[in-house]
Every structure is written in structure tokens, then in C-alpha cells.
ROZA-5734 format. One record per atom (N, C-alpha, C): atom name; residue number from 1; x negated, z negated, y negated. Coordinates in steps of 0.1 Angstrom, whole numbers, plus 5000, padded with zeros to 4 digits. Layout:
CA; NUM; X; Z; Y
...
This chain:
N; 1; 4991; 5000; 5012
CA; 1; 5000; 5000; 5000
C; 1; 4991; 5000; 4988
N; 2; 4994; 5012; 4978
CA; 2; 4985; 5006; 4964
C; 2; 4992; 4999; 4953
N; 3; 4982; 4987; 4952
CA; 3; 4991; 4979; 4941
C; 3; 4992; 4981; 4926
N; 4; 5000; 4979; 4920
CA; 4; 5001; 4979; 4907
C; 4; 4993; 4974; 4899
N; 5; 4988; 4982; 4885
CA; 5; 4976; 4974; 4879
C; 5; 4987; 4974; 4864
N; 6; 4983; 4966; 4853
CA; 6; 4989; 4957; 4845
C; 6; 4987; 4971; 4837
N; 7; 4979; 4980; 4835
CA; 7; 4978; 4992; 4827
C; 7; 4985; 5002; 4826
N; 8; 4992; 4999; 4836
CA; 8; 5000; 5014; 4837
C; 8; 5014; 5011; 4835
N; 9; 5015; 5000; 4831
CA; 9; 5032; 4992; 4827
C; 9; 5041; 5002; 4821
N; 10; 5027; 5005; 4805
CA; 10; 5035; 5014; 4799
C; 10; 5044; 5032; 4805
N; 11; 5030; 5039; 4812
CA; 11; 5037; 5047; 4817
C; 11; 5047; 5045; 4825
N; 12; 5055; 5034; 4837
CA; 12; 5058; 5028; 4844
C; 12; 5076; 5026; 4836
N; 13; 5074; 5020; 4826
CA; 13; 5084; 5018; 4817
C; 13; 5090; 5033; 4811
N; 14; 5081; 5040; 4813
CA; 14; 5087; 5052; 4803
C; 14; 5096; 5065; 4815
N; 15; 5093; 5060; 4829
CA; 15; 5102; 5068; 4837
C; 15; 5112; 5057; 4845
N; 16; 5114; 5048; 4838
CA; 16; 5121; 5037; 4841
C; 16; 5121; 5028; 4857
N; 17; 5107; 5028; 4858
CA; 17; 5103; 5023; 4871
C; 17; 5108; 5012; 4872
N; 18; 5104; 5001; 4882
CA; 18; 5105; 4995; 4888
C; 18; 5092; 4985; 4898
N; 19; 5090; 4972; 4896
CA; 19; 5078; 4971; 4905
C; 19; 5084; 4956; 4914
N; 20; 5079; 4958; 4925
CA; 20; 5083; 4949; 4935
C; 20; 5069; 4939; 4937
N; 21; 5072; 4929; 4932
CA; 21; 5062; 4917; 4931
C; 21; 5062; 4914; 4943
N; 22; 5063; 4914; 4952
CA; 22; 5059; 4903; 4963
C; 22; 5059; 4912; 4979
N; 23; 5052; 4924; 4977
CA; 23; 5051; 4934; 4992
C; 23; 5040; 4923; 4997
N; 24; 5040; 4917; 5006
CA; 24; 5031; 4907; 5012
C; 24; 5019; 4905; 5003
N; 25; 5021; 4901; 4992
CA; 25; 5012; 4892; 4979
C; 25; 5012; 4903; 4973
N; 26; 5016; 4918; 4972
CA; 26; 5007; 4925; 4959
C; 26; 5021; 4937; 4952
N; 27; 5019; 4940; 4940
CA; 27; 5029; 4944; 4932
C; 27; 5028; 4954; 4934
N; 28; 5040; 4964; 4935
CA; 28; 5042; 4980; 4939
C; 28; 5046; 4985; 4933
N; 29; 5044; 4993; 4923
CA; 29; 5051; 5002; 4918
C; 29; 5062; 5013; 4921
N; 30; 5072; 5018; 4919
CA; 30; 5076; 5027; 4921
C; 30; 5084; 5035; 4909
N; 31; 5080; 5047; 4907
CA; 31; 5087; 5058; 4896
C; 31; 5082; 5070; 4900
N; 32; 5087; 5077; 4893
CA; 32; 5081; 5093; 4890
C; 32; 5068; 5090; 4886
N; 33; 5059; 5102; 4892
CA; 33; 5043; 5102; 4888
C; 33; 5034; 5089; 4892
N; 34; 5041; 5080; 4905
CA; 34; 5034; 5068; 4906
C; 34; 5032; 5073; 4925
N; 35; 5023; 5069; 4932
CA; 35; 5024; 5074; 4947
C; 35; 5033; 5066; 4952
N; 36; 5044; 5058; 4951
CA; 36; 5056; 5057; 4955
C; 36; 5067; 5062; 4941
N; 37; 5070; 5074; 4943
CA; 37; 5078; 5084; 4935
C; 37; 5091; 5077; 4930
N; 38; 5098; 5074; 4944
CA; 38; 5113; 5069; 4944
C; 38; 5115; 5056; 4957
N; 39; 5125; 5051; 4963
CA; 39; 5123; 5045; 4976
C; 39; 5118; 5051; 4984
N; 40; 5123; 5060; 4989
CA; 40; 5124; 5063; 5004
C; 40; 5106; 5064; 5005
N; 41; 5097; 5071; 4994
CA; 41; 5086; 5068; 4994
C; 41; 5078; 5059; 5000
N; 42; 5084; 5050; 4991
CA; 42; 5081; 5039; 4996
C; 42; 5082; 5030; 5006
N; 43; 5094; 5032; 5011
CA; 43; 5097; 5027; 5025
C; 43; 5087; 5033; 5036
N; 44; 5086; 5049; 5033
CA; 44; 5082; 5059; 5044
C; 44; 5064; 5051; 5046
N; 45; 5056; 5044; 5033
CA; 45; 5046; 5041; 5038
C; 45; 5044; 5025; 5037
N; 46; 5055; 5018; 5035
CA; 46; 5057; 5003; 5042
C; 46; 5058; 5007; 5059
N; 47; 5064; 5019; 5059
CA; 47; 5069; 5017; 5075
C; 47; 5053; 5018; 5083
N; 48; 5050; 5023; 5076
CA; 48; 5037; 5032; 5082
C; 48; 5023; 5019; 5085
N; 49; 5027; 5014; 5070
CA; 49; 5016; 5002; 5067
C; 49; 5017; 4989; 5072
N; 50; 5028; 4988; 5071
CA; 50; 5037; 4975; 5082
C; 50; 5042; 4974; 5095
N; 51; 5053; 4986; 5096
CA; 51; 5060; 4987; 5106
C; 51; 5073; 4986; 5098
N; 52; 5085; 4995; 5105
CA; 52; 5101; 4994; 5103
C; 52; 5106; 4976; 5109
N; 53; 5098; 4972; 5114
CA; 53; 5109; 4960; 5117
C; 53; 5102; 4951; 5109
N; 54; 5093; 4952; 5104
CA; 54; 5088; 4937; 5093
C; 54; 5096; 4941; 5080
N; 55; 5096; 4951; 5080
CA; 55; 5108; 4959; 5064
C; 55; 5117; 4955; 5068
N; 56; 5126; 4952; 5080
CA; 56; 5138; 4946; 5083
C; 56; 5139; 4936; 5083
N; 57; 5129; 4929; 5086
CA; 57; 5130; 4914; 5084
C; 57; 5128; 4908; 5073
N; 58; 5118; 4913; 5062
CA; 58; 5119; 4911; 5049
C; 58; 5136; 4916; 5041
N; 59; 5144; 4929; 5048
CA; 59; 5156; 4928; 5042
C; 59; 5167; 4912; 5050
N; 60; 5160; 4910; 5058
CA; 60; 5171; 4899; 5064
C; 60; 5173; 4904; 5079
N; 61; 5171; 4907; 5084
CA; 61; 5179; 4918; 5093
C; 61; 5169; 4910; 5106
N; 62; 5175; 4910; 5119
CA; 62; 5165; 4903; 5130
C; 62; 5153; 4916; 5133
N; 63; 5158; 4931; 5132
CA; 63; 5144; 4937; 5135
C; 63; 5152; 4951; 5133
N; 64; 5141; 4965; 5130
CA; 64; 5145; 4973; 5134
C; 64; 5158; 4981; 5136
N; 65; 5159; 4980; 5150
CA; 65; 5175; 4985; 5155
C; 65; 5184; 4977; 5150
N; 66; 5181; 4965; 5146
CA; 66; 5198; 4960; 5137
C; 66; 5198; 4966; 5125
N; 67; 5189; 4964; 5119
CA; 67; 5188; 4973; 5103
C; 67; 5194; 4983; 5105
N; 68; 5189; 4997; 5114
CA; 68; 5191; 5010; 5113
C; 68; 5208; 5012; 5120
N; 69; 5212; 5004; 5129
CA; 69; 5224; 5006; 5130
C; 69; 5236; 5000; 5123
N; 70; 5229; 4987; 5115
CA; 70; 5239; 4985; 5104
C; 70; 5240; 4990; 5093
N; 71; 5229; 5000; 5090
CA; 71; 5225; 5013; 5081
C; 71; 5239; 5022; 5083
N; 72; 5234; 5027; 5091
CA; 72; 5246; 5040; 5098
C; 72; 5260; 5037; 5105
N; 73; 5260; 5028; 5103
CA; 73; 5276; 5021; 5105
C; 73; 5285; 5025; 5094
N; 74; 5296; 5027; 5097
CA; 74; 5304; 5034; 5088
C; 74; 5306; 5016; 5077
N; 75; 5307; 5006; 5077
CA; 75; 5306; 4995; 5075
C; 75; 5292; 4999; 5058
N; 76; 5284; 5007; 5059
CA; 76; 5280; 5003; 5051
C; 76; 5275; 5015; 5041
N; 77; 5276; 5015; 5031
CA; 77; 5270; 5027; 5022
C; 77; 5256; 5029; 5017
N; 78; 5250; 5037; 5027
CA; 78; 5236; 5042; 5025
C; 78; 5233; 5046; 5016
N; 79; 5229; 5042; 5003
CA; 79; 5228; 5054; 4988
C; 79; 5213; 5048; 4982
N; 80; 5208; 5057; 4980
CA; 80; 5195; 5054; 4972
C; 80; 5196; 5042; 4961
N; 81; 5208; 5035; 4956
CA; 81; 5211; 5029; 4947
C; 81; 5212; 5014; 4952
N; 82; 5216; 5014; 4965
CA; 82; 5221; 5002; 4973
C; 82; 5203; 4999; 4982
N; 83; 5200; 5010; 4982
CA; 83; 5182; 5005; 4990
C; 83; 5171; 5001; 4979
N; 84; 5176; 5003; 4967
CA; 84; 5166; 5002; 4957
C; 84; 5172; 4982; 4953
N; 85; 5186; 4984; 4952
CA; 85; 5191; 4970; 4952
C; 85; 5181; 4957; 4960
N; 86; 5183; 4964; 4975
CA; 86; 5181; 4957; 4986
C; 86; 5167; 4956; 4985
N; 87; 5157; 4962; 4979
CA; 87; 5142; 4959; 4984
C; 87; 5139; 4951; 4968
N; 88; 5147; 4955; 4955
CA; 88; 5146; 4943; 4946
C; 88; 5149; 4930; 4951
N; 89; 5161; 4926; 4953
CA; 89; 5161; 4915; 4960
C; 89; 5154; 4909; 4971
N; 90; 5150; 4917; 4979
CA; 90; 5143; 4912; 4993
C; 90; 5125; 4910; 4985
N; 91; 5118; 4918; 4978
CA; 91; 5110; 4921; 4975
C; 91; 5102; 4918; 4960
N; 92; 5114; 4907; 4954
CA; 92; 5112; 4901; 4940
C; 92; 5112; 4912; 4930
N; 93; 5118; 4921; 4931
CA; 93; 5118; 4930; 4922
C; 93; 5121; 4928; 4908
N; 94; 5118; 4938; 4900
CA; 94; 5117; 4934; 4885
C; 94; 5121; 4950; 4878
N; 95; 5123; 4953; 4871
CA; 95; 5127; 4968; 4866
C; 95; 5116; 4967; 4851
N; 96; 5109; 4978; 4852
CA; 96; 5097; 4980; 4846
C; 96; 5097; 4972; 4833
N; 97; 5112; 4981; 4828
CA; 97; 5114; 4977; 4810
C; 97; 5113; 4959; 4809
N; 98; 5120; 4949; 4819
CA; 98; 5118; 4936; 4823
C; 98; 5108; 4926; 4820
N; 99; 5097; 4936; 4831
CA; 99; 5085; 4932; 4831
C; 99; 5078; 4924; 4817
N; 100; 5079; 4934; 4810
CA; 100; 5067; 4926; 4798
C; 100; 5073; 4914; 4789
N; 101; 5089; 4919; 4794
CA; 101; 5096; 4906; 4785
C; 101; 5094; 4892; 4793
N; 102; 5089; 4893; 4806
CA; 102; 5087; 4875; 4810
C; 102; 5078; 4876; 4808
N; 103; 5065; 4877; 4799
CA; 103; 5054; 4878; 4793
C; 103; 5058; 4868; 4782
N; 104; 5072; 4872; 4775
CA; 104; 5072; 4866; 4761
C; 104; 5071; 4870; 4747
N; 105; 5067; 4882; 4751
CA; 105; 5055; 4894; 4740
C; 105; 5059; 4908; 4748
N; 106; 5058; 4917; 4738
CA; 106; 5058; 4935; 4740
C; 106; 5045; 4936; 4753
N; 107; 5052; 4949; 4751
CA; 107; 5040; 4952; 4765
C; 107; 5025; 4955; 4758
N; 108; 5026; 4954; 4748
CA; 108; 5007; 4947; 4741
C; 108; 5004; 4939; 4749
N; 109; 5012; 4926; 4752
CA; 109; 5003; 4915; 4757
C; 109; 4996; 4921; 4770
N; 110; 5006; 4931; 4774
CA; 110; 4998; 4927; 4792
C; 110; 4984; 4940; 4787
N; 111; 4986; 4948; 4777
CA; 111; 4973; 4952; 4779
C; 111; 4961; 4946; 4771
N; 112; 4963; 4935; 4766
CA; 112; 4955; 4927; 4760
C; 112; 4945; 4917; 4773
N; 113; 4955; 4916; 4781
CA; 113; 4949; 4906; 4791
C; 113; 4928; 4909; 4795
């Protein structure tokens, strides 16, 4: 996984990213022009880097095959909007513009650091 560096906040904020604080200790970026683009990106190389059933068990899920069949269950709505939800929440997520405001200060401060 590559982690997020405090520099690129601004570009990050300007395609209205998103960064998930807590992928097993390290911050992830995801937007346009970042190497996780959108989710499924990003999933595709958690799966890779982790495995599908530690992603499931970080969503809650006991492993794998419960995830993907409670996925595809008419029970639930698969949408890029409800997985982006789900890995904020599971994954401490923060939405880019956010970010610099629990700082306290504009996104100067974080490039001041």
C-alpha cells in the first residue's frame, strides 16, 4: 500500500479525495491522479496486499464468502457510494477538504510541518 504524505493534501483536496487513516497504521489516499484512483482501486490492491478476507473483517464481516455474498444479495445495494461509505467508516476515513480543518488552521499548516 503507498501511504499518504502530508504534501500532497492540497492536490488531494482539489479532486475531492479522501484519505483512510488507519489501513493497518498508514494513511491512504484515494482520488483521481493518486495510485488508488477511486475504491475499487483500492480494494483491488488491499486484496492483493492483505488478502479479501482481512478487508472483510476490517468491514465487520467474519471473512471473505460472508462479505461477497452479502454483497450480492439482493438484500444489499452494491454502489460505489455505499463502499466508499463502508471503508470510511471501517477505515477512519476523513474526506480530504476535512482533513486540514482538524489541524485547526488552513492547509498551510500541514505544509508548514
Amino acid at each position: 500500500m503507498e501511504e499518504f504524505e502530508d504534501s500532497q493534501l492540497r492536490d488531494l483536496q482539489e479532486v475531492e479525495g479522501i484519505v483512510l487513516r488507519d489501513v493497518h497504521g498508514e494513511r491512504v489516499a484515494i482520488g483521481k491522479g493518486f495510485p488508488y484512483e477511486n475504491i475499487f482501486s483500492f480494494m483491488v490492491h488491499y486484496f492483493n496486499f492483505y488478502t479479501a478476507d482481512d478487508f472483510a473483517e476490517k468491514l465487520g464481516y467474519k471473512d471473505g464468502d460472508e462479505m461477497f455474498k452479502y454483497w450480492f444479495s439482493q438484500k444489499t445495494e452494491l454502489t460505489e457510494f455505499n463502499l466508499v461509505n463502508w471503508c470510511m467508516d471501517s477505515f477512519k476515513g476523513i474526506y480530504a477538504e476535512d482533513l486540514a480543518d482538524q489541524y485547526g488552521q488552513g492547509w498551510n499548516h500541514v505544509y508548514l510541518k
